[in-house]
TIVOLO-878590 format. One line per 10 residues: their letters; for each residue x, y, z of C-alpha. Coordinates in steps of 0.2 Angstrom, whole numbers. Layout:
N
a) X Y Z; ...
***
This chain:
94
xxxxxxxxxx) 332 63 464; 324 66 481; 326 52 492; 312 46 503; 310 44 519; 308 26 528; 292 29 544; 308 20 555; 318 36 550; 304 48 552
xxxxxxxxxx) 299 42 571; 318 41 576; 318 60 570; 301 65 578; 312 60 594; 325 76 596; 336 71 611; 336 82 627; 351 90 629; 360 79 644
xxxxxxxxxx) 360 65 631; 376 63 623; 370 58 606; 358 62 592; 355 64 572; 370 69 562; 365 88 554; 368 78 536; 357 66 539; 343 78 548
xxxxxxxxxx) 344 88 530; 341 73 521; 326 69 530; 318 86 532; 321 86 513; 313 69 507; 297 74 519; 291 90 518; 276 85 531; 290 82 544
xxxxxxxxxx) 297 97 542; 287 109 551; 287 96 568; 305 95 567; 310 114 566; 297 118 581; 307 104 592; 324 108 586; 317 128 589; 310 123 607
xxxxxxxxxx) 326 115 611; 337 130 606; 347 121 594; 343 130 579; 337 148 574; 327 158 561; 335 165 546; 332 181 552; 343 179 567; 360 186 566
xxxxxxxxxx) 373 171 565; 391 168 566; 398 160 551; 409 148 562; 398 141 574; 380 139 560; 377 130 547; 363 135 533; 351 124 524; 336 127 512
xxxxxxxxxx) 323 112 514; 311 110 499; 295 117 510; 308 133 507; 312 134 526; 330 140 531; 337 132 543; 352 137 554; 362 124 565; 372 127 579
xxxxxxxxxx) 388 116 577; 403 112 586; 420 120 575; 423 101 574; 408 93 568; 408 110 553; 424 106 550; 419 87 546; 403 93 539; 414 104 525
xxxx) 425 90 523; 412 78 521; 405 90 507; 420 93 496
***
């Protein structure tokens, strides 16, 4: 079951913060919503894309600092991560 996302949700995600800010979207929760709207999706990737916080697929990536996702509009998407935050996004996982 896909779960949907709330318009509160979708306008605190339309807002990627600037890099000097010390906080933002966890990557689990940014998977969630791109997948439960595909219509946000294309908005998000450009922002996260303009900010330099994610790449294409077809970009050459390390497997310790990126994480992969497939969103249902069949976008890949790769994040840049801390080891720590992979290390509690793996453990979060299992």
């Amino acid at each position: 079951m896909i779960k949907r996302a709330t318009k509160q949700e979708l306008m605190v995600l339309r807002r990627i913060p600037s890099a000097n800010e010390t906080h933002g979207i966890e990557i689990a929760e940014l998977i969630d919503l791109l997948r439960a709207s595909p219509s946000a999706t294309r908005h998000v990737l450009l922002r996260l894309s303009e900010k330099q916080l994610i790449r294409t697929d077809t970009q050459e990536m390390s497997e310790r600092s990126h994480w992969c996702a497939r969103t249902d509009a069949g976008d890949h998407v790769l994040m840049t991560q801390s080891a720590k935050s992979m290390r509690n996004l793996y453990r979060d996982a299992a």
